[in-house]
C-alpha positions in Angstrom: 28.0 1.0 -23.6 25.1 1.6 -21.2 23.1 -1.2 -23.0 23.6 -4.5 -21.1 23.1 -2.4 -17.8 19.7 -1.6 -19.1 18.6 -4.3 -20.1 19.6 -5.8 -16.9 18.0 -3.5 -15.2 14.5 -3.7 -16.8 14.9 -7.5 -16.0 15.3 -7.0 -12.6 12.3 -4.2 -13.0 10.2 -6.9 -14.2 11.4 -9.7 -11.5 10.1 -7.1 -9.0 7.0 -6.5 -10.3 5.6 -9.6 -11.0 6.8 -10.6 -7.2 5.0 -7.5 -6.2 1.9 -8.9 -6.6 1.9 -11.6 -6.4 3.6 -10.9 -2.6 0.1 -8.7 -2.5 -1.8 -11.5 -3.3 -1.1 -14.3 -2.3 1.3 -13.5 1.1 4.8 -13.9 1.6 4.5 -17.9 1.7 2.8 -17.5 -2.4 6.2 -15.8 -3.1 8.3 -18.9 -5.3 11.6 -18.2 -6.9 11.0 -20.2 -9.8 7.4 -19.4 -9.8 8.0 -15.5 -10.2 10.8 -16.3 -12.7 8.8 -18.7 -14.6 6.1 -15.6 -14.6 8.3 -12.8 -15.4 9.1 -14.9 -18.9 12.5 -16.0 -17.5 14.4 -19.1 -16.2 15.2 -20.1 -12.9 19.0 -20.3 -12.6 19.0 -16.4 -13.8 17.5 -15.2 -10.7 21.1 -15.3 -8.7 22.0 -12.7 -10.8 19.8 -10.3 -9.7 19.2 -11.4 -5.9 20.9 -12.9 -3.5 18.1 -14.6 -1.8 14.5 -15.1 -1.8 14.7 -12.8 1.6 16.5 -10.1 -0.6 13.6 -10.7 -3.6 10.9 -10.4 -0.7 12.4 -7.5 0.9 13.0 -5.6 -2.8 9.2 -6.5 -3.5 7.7 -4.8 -0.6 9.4 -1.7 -0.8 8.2 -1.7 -5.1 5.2 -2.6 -3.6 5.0 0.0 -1.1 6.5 2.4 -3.9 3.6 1.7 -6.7 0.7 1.9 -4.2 2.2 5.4 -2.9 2.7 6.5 -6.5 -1.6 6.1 -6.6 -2.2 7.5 -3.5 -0.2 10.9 -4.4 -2.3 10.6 -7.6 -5.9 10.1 -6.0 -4.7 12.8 -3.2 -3.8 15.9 -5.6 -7.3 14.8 -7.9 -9.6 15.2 -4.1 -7.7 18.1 -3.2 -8.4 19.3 -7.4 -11.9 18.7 -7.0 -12.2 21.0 -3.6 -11.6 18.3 -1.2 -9.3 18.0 1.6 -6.8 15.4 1.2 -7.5 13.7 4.2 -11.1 12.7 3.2 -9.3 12.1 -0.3 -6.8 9.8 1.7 -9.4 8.0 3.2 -12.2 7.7 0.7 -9.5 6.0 -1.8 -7.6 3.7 1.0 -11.0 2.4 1.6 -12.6 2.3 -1.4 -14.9 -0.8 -2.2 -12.6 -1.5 -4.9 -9.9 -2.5 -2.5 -11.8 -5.3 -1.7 -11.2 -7.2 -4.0 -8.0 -6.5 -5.5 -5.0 -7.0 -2.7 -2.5 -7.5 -5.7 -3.1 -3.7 -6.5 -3.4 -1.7 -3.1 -1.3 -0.8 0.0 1.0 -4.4 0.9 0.9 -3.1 4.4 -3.0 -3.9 4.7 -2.1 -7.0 2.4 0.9 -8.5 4.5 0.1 -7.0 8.2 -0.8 -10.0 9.8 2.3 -11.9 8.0 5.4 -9.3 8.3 6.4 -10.6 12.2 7.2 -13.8 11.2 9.2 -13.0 8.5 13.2 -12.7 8.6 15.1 -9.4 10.7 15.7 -8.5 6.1 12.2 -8.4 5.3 10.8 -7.3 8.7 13.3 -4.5 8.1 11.4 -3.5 5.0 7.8 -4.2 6.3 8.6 -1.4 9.4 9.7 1.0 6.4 6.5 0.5 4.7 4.2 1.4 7.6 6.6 4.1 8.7 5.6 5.5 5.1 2.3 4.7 5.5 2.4 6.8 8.7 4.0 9.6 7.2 1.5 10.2 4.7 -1.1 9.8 6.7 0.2 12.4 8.7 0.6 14.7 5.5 -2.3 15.0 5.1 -3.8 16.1 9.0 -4.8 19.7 9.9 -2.5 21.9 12.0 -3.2 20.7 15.5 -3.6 16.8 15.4 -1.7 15.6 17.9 1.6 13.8 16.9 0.2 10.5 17.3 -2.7 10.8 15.2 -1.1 9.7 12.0 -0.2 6.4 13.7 -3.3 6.1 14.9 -5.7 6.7 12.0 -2.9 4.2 9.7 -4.0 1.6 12.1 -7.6 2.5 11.5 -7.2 2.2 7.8 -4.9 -0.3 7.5 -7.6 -2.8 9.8 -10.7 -1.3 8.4 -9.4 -2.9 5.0 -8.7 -6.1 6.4 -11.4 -7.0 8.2 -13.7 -5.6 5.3 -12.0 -7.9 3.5 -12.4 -10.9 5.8 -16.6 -9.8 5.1 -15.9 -10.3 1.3 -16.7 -8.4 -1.3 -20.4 -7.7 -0.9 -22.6 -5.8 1.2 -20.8 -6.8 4.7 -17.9 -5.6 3.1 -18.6 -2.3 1.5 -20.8 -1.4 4.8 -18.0 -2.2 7.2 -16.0 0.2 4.9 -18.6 2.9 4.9 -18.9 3.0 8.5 -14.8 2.9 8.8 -14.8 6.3 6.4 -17.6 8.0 8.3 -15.5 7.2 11.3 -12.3 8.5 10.3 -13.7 11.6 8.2 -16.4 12.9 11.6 -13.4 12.5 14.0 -10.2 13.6 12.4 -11.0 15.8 8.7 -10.5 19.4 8.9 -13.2 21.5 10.2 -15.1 22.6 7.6 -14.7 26.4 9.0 -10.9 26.3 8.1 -11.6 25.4 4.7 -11.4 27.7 1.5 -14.2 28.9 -0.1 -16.6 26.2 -2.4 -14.3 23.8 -0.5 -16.3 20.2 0.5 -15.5 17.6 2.7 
């Protein structure tokens, strides 16, 4: 009985992902109905039955987006904190990885789509302000007792346009320095002090 459901389901699952990223890499404007159907292996008219509207696709994308690249950062945070870390400097090292240069389909669609999300509809704008809002939030997860409030805002900001202009450099040595200057930055003004730290602990 639960079988068409399913398999509906892990169509939709695929429509999502494949507009995922390529809403990561190639902006909200690279984001064709019958291009992502016509990638996701299906036909055109099928896509009604799963969205309403491109604006609903777009607006289901981010958040699947936004949902993947948390998935990895919970990952990469508990493996720094594993290794002794703090998962601030964990936070940061992997948010600005040189990697992150030059895959956008792949990392955080708030760096990816910044610059985009205010033009977009009241649906999608909707989604993009619940993205940075978890963006925020883990950020601020991850702060020692007595940051101020604002902090987290703050250092997603940092992040989120250290990333972008890195990526505006390219991926080369413009690129990975701007990045290595941004986690200096972040890691000398706002990681915990090394005095509140466990034992064998490193930052």
């Amino acid at each position: 009985m639960d079988q068409p459901t399913s398999r509906k389901q892990a169509t939709h699952d695929r429509i999502l992902d494949t507009a995922a990223g390529v809403l990561r890499a190639s902006g909200f404007q690279g984001v064709g109905v019958a291009d992502i159907m016509k990638r996701a292996g299906l036909t055109h008219g099928g896509f009604y039955a799963h969205f309403a509207s491109r604006e609903a696709l777009l607006a289901e994308a981010l958040e699947r987006a936004g949902q993947d690249s948390q998935v990895r950062l919970r990952h990469a945070l508990d493996a720094g904190e594993a290794k002794g870390g703090s998962r601030f400097q964990a936070l940061v090292d992997n948010y600005l990885a040189d990697r992150h240069l030059r895959s956008p389909e792949s990392g955080c669609p708030v760096a990816a789509l910044a610059s985009e999300m205010p033009r977009q509809s009241d649906t999608v704008r909707e989604a993009a302000a619940a993205r940075i809002e978890a963006l925020t939030r883990a950020v601020a997860a991850t702060l020692a007792p007595g940051q101020p409030r604002e902090a987290a805002g703050v250092i997603a900001s940092q992040l989120v346009g250290a990333l972008q202009i890195a990526r505006t450099l390219g991926d080369n040595s413009k690129g990975r320095r701007h990045l290595a200057a941004s986690r200096r930055f972040l890691l000398e003004q706002f990681a915990p002090d090394d005095s509140d730290a466990p034992p064998g602990a490193t930052h």
